[in-house]
C-alpha positions in Angstrom: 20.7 -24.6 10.5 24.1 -26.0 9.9 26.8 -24.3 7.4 28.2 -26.5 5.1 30.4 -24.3 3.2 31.0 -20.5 2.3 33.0 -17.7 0.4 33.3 -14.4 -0.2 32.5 -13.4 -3.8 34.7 -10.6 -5.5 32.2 -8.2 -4.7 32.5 -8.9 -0.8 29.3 -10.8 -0.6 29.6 -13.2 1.8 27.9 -16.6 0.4 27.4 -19.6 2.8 25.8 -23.1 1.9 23.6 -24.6 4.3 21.3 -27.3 5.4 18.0 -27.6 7.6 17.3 -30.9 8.3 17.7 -32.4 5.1 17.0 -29.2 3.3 20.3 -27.4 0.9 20.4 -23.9 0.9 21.9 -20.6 0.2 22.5 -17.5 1.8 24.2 -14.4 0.3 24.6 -11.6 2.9 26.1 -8.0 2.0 29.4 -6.9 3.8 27.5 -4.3 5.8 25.5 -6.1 7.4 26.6 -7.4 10.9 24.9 -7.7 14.7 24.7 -4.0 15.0 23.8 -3.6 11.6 21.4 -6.3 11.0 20.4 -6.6 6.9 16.6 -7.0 5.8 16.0 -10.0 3.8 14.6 -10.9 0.7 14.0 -14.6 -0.4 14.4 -15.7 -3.4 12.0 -18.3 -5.3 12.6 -20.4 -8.0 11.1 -23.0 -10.4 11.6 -26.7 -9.0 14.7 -27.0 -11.5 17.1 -27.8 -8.7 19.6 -25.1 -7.1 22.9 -26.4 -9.0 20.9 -25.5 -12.1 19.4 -22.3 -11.0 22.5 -21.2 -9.4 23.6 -18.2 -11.7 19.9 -16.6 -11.9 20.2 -16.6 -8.1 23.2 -15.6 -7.3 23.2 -12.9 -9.8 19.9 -11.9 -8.2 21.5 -12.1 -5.1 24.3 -10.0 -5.4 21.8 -7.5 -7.0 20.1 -7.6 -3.9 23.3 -7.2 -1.8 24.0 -4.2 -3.7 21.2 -2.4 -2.4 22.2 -3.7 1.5 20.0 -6.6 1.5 20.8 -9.9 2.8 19.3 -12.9 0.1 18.3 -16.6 1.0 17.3 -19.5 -1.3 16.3 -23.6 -0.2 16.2 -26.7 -2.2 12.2 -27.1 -3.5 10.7 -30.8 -2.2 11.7 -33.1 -5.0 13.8 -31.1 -6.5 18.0 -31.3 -7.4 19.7 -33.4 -4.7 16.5 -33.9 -2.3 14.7 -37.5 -3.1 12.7 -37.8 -5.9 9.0 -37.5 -5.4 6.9 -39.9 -7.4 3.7 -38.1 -7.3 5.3 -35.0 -8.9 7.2 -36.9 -11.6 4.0 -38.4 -12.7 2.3 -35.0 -12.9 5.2 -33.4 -15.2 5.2 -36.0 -17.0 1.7 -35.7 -17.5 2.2 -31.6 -18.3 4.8 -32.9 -20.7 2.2 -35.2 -22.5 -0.4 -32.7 -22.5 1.8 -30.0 -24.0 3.5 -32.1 -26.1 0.1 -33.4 -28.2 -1.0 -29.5 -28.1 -3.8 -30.3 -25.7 -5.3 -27.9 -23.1 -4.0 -28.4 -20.0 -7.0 -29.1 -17.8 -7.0 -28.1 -14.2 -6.7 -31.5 -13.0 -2.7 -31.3 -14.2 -2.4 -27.8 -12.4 -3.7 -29.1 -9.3 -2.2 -32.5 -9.0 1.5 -30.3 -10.2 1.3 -27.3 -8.4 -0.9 -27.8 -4.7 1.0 -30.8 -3.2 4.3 -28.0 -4.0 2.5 -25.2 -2.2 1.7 -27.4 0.9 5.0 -29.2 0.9 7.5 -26.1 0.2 5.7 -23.2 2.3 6.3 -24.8 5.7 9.7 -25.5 4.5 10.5 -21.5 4.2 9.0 -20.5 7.0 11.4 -23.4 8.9 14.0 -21.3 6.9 12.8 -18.1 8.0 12.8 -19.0 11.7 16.7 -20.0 11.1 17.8 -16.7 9.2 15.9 -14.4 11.4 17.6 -16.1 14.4 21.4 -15.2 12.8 22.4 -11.9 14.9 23.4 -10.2 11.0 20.0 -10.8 9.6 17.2 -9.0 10.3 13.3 -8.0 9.8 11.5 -6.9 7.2 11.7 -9.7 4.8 10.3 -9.9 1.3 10.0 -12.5 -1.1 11.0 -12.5 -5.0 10.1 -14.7 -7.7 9.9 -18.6 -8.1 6.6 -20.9 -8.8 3.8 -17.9 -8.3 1.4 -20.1 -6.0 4.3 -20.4 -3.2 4.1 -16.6 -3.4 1.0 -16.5 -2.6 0.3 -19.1 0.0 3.4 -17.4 2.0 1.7 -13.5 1.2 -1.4 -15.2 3.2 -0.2 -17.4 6.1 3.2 -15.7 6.8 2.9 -12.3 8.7 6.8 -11.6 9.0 6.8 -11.0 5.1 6.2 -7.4 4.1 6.2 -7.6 0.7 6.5 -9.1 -2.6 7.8 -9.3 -6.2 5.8 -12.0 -8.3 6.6 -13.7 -11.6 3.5 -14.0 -13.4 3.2 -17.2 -14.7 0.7 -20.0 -15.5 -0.2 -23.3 -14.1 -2.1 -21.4 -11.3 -5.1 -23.6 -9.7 -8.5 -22.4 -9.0 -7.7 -22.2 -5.6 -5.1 -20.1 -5.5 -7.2 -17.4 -6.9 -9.2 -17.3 -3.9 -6.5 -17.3 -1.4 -4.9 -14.1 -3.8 -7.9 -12.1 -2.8 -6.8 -12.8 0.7 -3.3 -11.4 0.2 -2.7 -7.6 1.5 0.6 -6.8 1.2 2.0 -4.5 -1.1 2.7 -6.4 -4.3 5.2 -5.8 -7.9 4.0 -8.4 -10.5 6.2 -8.5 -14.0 4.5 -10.0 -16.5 6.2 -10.9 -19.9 3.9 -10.2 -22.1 4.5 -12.5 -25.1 5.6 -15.3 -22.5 5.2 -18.2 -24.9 4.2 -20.6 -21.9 1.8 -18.1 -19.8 -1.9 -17.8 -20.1 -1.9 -14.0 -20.5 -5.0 -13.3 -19.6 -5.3 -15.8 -16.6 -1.8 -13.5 -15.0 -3.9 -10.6 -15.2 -7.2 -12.0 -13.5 -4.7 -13.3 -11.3 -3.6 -9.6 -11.0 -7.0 -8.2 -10.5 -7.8 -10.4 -7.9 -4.9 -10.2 -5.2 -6.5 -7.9 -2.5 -3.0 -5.7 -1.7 -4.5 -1.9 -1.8 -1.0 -1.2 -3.0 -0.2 -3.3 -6.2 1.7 -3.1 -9.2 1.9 -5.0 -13.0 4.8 -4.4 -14.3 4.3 -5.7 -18.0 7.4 -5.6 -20.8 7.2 -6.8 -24.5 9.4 -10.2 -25.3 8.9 -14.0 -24.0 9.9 -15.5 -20.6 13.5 -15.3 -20.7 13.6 -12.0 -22.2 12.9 -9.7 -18.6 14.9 -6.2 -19.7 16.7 -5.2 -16.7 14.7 -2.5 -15.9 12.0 -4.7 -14.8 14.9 -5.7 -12.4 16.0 -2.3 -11.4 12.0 -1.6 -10.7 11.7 -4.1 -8.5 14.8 -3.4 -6.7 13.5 0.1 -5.6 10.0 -1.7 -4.7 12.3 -3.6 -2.2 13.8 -0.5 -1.3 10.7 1.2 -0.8 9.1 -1.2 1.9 11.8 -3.1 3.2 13.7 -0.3 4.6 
């Protein structure tokens, strides 16, 4: 991991740019924490919208985060913002876009072809990340992880032990697969769910739901359409963190 940049924000969060390889990243870390304080973490997902572009969601989430004494990463999804295009994605939101566009279903082969080559690519990617953060002497164990493209969520919730929990963004586009691999999940779990979300499949977020196979599992649903989260959603999920991560 090699720092590219940083400064401290006018709240004393201390916000560093970085690279892995030839991975951009982010990490936002509260002003308590230090080597004898180490800060749990919490990383933030996103949609593959490119981190320039996402950048006030997360660092506003961030600083939330940092608020409540926890240390907040974020990388650069494969294909996404200034990593090299990747053809076999491109063609598969532009076929989405097609589909969508001509008010067609959007059949599974789309959702696999869009949303499986992301999974395989991105998860090794944060666990690479993870190894870095958790060697910094200010970070620290437990981690969680918030947000972002819902089938990364799950995929890490499965193969990655050093995450304790989880906040999910229910959202559509989920393959068949995924759905199996969420019955193998078992940590504890806060979903929100918008429940007029004009671009989610309502009732596959709450199969979805019904099938992760956490004994401790929450849906947090709220009236209004994807960008419309009220910010006690937010605030819930903030003492979920606070809950398990301490």
């Amino acid at each position: 991991m090699h720092f590219t940049s940083e400064q401290h924000l006018d709240d004393g969060v201390l916000e560093r740019e970085f690279t892995l390889g030839e991975i951009p990243g982010t990490l936002w870390t509260p002003a308590s924490a230090s080597a004898s304080a180490p800060a749990p973490l919490i990383l933030l997902g996103h949609p593959p919208l490119g981190l320039r572009t996402m950048y006030p969601r997360l660092a506003g989430r961030a600083r939330h985060a940092a608020a409540d004494g926890f240390a907040a990463a974020t990388i650069e999804l494969p294909g996404s913002g200034d990593r090299p295009r990747w053809a076999a994605a491109e063609q598969a939101r532009a076929n989405l876009r097609r589909a969508m566009e001509a008010g067609e279903p959007v059949d599974d082969e789309i959702i696999d072809a869009l949303v499986l080559p992301l999974v395989e690519k991105s998860v090794p990617e944060w666990q690479a990340a993870l190894d870095a953060l958790l060697s910094l002497p200010e970070i620290g164990g437990p981690v969680g992880y918030s947000g972002g493209v819902i089938s990364i969520g799950i995929r890490l919730a499965v193969v990655e032990p050093r995450i304790s929990a989880a906040v999910l963004f229910a959202g559509s586009l989920v393959p068949a697969a995924m759905f199996e691999e969420a019955r193998r999940v078992t940590i504890p779990l806060h979903v929100l769910l918008q429940w007029d979300d004009e671009g989610n499949d309502r009732q596959a977020a709450l199969d979805l739901f019904d099938a992760f196979g956490s004994k401790e599992k929450t849906l947090h649903a709220n009236m209004g359409g994807h960008s419309g989260v009220p910010q006690f959603a937010g605030d819930a999920a903030a003492r979920f963190f606070a809950r398990h991560l301490r």
